[in-house]
C-alpha positions, 0 to 999 in steps of 0.5 A: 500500500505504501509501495503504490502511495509513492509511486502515485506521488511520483507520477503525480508530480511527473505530470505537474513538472511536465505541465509548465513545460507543455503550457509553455511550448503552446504560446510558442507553436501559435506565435509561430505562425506569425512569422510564417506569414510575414514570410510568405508576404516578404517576396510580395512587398519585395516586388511592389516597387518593381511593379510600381515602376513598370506600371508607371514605365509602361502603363502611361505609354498604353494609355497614350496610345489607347486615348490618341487612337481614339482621337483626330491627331494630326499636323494641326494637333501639334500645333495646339488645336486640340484634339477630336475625339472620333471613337472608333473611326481611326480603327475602322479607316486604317483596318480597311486599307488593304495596305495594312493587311498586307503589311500583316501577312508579311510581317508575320510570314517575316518573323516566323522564319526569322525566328525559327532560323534564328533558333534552329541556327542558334542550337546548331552552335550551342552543340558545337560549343559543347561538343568541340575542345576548350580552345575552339570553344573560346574562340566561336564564343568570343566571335559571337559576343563580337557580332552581338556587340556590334552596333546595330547600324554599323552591322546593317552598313556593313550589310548593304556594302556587301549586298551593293549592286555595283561594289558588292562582294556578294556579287564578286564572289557569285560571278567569279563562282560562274553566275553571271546572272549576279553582275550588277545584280540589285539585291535591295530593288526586288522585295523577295532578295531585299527580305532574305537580306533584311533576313541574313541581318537581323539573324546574323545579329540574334544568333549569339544571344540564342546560341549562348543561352542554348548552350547554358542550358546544355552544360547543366544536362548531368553527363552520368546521364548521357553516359548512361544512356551510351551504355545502353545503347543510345546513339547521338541522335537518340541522345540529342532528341530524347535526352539533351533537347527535352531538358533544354526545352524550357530555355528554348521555349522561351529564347523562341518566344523572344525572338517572335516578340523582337522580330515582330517589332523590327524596324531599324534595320528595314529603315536602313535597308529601305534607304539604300533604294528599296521599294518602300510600299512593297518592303513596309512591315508592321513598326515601318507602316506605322512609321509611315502613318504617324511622322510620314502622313501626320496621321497619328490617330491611326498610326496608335491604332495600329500599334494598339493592333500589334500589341493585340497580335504580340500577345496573340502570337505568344500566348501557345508559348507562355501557356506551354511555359505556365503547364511546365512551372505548374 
């Protein structure tokens, strides 16, 4: 009877020393919730300021374009007569014009095989530079970034003075090779040979940034994993298609989806072209029509309405890819 008195006091006390201890854990296990959602609120307040200042960068910009499409702003605006407000009669001018869906057809038939070239050329070289040795490799990086580097308008002079109907070394070479149909041959006079130029330019000039970034893709594939698929039995194509391709894929899905968006808004390097004697009317894409509208026929109602449509056609073009990206994150 004894023996069980002691040990009821015993557990007794077990429990009343243990008591303090679990009143005390239970402040603590509540009050650390609150930490974990200050957390979860940290990265949000972190980018409000970011958003802020792209809202404020590129919020104010749409807007103008959204007020003055749905305005008559010409020569006399700009010179304090004030603007009329038309509603949609800009929208419904500029989308009747054949012009502009001409300009359509070509401009997007233009960036898809830009882009596609661009990327197609650009994954080419990333796979030299991870297959070839270091010294090599150095040498066609250093080269790419020099092309990348270069500006913009010294590499389309560049261009037209290879391409020149009278000095070219494009036409030299083609003669001495035999055809003499090239002698003299104006490549920038005929819309067909003016584009593949305007092409081999704006390719020449996006290829480093997609050949560099493919290739930083590739050097994170893991080589235990293609050395074990060489052991059993995989080739380099069965290695490059189901093993290298899908790991870099989403790298390339969004190297594509720059360059549509950039291709689509070429404009400098087809102004530069044009100036050299081509066929404005028949060369025109989407950011050189509305060039044409705003500063060449005053008519800057219809040329923000038309921006307003290449926005519209942007995001249009690269939604299959930002929803492909979306499913891969998700």
């Amino acid at each position: 009877m004894t023996t069980h008195a002691k040990s009821s006091v015993r557990s007794t006390s077990d429990v009343a020393a243990r008591a303090p201890r679990d009143g005390a854990a239970r402040p603590t296990r509540q009050g650390a919730g609150r930490p974990r959602r200050s957390g979860r609120l940290a990265p949000y307040l972190l980018l409000t300021p970011a958003v802020l200042v792209l809202l404020a960068g590129l919020g104010y910009p749409v807007y103008w374009q959204v007020v003055t499409s749905l305005q008559e702003y010409g020569l006399a605006q700009q010179f304090g007569q004030p603007p009329e407000f038309v509603g949609l009669d800009n929208y419904a001018r500029i989308f009747a014009e054949d012009a502009l869906w001409a300009v359509v057809v070509r401009s997007v038939g233009f960036l898809l095989v830009t882009a596609f070239t661009t990327v197609l050329i650009g994954l080419v070289f990333a796979l030299l530079m991870r297959a070839v040795p270091a010294a090599l490799r150095l040498a066609l990086q250093i080269s790419m970034l020099l092309a990348w580097a270069m500006p913009m308008v010294a590499a389309v002079v560049v261009f037209r003075w290879l391409f020149d109907y009278r000095t070219g070394v494009i036409n030299w070479l083609l003669t001495q090779a035999g055809l003499t149909g090239f002698q003299g041959y104006a490549w920038l006079s005929q819309p067909l040979s003016f584009f593949f130029v305007a092409s081999f330019v704006i390719v020449w000039m996006s290829v480093p940034f997609v050949a560099l970034s493919m290739y930083a893709g590739l050097v994170q594939v893991s080589e235990e994993v293609i050395e074990a698929a060489r052991i059993d039995g995989a080739n380099r194509r069965q290695i490059l298609t189901n093993i290298l391709l899908p790991l870099v894929r989403p790298v390339l899905s969004i190297v594509l989806l720059l360059q549509i968006i950039w291709d689509l808004r070429v404009f400098a390097q087809i102004r530069l072209l044009q100036d050299a004697g081509a066929p404005v009317s028949e060369t025109n894409l989407l950011g050189n029509f509305i060039y044409e509208l705003g500063v060449g026929r005053q008519d800057f109602g219809g040329a923000a309405a038309v921006s307003l449509f290449v926005l519209a056609l942007t995001a249009l073009l690269s939604w299959p890819y930002v929803r492909s990206l979306m499913k891969e994150d998700s």
